[in-house]
N, C-alpha and C positions, 0 to 999 in steps of 0.2 A: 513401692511407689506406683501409684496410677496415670499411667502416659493419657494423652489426647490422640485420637486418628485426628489424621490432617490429609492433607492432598498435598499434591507439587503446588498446587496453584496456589493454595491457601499457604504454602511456603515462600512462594515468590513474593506474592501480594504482600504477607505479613512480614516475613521475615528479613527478606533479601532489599526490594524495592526501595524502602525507607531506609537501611542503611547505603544502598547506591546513593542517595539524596543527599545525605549527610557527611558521606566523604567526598562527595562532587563536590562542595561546599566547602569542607576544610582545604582540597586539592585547588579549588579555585583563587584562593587569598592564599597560597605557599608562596610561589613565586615575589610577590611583592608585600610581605608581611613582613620582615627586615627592612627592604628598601623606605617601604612606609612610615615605619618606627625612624629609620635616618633620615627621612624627610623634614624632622620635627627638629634637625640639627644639633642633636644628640652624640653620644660619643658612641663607641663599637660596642663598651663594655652594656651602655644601657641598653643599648637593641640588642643584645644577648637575653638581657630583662625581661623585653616584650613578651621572646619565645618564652622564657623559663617563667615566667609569673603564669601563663596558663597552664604549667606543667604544676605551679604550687596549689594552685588552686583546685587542681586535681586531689592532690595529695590531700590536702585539709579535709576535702569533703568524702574521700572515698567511704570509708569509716563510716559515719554519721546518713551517709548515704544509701549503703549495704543494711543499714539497720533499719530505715525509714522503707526501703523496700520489703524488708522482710516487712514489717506493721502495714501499711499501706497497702502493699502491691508492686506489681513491676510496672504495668502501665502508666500509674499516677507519677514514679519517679523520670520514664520517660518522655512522656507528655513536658511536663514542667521543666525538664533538662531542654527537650528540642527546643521549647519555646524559650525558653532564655539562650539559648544559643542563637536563635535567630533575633530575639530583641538585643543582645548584643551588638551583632555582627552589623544591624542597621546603627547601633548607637556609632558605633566605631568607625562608619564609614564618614561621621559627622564630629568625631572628635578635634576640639580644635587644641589641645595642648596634651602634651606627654605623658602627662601625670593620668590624663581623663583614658587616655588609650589601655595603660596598664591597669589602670582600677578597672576597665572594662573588661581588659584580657584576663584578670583573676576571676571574677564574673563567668567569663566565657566558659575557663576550667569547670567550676563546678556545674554547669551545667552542662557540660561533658561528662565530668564524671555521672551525673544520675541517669544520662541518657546507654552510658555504656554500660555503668553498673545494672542498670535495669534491664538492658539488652541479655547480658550474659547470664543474668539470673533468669531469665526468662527462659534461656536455650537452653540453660541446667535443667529448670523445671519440666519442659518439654519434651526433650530429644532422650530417648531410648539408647540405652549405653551402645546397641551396636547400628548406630544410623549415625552419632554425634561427630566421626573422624570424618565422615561425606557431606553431612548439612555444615558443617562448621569452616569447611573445605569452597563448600559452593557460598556460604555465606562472606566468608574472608573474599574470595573473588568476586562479589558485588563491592566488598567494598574498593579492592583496588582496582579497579574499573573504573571508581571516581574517583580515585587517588590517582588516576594515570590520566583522567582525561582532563582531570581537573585542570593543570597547570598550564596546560597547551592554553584551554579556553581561558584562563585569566590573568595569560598571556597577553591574549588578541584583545580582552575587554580593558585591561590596562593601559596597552596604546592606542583603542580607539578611542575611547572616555579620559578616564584619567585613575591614579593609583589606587582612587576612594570607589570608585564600583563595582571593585571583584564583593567587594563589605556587601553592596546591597543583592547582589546575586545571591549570597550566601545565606542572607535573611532572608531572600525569598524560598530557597531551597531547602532550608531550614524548616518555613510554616509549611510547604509542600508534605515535608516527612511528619513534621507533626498533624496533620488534618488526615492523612495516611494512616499513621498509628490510632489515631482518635477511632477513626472507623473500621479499621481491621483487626486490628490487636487484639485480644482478649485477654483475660487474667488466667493463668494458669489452674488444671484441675486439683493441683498438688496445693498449691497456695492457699486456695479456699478449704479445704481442709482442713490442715493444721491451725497452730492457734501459737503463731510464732513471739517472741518479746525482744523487748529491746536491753535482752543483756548481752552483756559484753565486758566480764571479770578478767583479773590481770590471769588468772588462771588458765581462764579460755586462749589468752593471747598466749603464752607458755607452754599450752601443750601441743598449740597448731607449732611456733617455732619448733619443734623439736620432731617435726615432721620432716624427715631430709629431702625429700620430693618438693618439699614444700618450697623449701627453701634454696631448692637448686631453679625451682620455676622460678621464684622472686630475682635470682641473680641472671636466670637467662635473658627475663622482663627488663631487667635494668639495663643490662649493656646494649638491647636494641634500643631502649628508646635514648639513651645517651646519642646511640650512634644516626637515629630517626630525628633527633630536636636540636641535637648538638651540632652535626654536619650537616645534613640534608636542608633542615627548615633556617640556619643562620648562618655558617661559613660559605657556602655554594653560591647562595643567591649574592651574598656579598662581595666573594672572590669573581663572582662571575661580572659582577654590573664593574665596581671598581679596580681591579685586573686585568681581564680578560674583555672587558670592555662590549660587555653584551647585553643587550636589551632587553624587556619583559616578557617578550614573545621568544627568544631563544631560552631565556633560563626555566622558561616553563614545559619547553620541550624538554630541556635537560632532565627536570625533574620526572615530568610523565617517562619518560623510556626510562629513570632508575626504576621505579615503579614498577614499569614492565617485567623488571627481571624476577619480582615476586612474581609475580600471577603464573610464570611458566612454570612450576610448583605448586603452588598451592591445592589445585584439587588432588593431583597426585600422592602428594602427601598428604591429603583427610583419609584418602582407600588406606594409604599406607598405615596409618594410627589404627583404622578399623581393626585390619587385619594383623599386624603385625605389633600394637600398641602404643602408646601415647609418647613412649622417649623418644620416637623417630620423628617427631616435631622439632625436639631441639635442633637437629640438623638440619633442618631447613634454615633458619634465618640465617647464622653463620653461612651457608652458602650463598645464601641469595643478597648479604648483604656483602660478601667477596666481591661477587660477579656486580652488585651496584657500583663498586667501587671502579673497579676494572673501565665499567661502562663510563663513570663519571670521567675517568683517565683520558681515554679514547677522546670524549667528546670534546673535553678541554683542549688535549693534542689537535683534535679536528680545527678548532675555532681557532685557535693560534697561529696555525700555518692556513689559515684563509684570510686573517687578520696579515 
């Protein structure tokens, strides 16, 4: 395969920047994206809904998306991912009924999914087997960066404004990443090359299952984001406001400092992948979502005995 030279900058620029953008943006509407969804005077089970419909609509498109990438490009699936994540996220800020939120939030998903799928396709295409544990290391730390800062900030934009403006932030942060990639990105060397199709036989799916790496990634992938969309993004913010009786500017802290406890790893462990291989990832999250947890404990303890 034929790599591209690149620069650091041409890494920031392209790589790192737009994804800071994009998790500022999801990190900005964490806090109050349950609380939102109960605004609508909904029951707990449906704002469980709100989170999980963006997570199905991941699901539905990943497939369909991965294949349009491979035909297309990565750019063209990212481009039209950002931008529909940001014409969401204003639709949403203007949602007036329940039903209009979650048709919106499955929307949201798939344009998630083409935006990530196209991300990662891009960094496979790219990145040089011994550079990808450090690029992939400093790219994950862009993103929780705005995974950490996010919540603080849409925290404060929640009780200065009101619950609906973390949405229009988010669309704006959104077109920001997207006019960003428009102009930096490029198509991979590897991509124009080849002359890839859109198959996908029950065959192909058969022989990847039977790849045990494979399949041990797929179950490590699933109990984080169980434990990222299940706890963090619906039980927290909702224990926290009806509970514990906390505000939108503490539960964004709460969330920003869980957050924190990734990033004090993460570059660490891309050196450690470089050098030492790829199964030393899985241990990261199990740790770091220990020590999230740990943190969330503390913090809850803290606010109770200040309550």
């Amino acid at each position: 395969m034929e790599f591209e030279q690149r620069s650091k900058i041409s890494d920031i620029l392209s790589i790192y920047i737009p994804a800071f953008f994009i998790f500022l943006g999801m990190g900005i509407v964490s806090p109050i994206l349950a609380l939102f969804a109960r605004s609508f005077q909904v029951s707990f089970s449906l704002v469980s809904l709100a989170i999980s419909i963006y997570a199905i609509g991941r699901l539905v498109a990943d497939i369909p998306v991965g294949m349009i990438s491979d035909r297309l490009g990565r750019k063209p699936a990212m481009l039209i991912g950002t931008f529909i994540l940001s014409a969401t996220s204003f639709l949403n800020a203007n949602a007036s009924e329940f039903w209009i939120f979650i048709l919106l939030r499955f929307f949201q998903g798939i344009g998630s999914a083409m935006w990530i799928n196209g991300r990662q396709a891009l960094l496979a295409d790219i990145l040089k087997p011994e550079e990808r544990g450090r690029v992939l290391g400093y790219f994950q730390t862009f993103q929780l960066i705005g995974s950490a800062a996010g919540p603080t900030i849409g925290g404060f934009i929640s009780s200065i404004w009101s619950m609906r403006a973390p949405f229009y932030f988010y669309s704006f942060l959104g077109l920001v990443s997207f006019f960003l990639s428009l102009i930096l990105i490029h198509e991979s060397v590897y991509l124009k090359k080849r002359r890839p199709t859109l198959e996908f036989s029950p065959s192909l799916i058969w022989r990847i299952l039977r790849i045990k790496e494979f399949n041990m990634a797929c179950l490590a992938t699933f109990s984080i984001a169980f434990l990222t969309a299940g706890l963090r993004n619906t039980i927290i913010p909702l224990y926290a406001d009806y509970v514990v009786d906390l505000d939108e500017v503490q539960i964004g802290m709460i969330l920003s400092f869980a957050t924190l406890c990734n990033m004090a790893l993460t570059i660490p462990i891309g050196y450690m992948i470089d050098y030492h291989g790829e199964k030393v990832c899985y241990l990261e999250k199990p740790i770091c979502n220990v020590r999230r947890l740990v943190a969330l404990h503390v913090f809850f303890r803290f606010s109770n005995d200040v309550s």
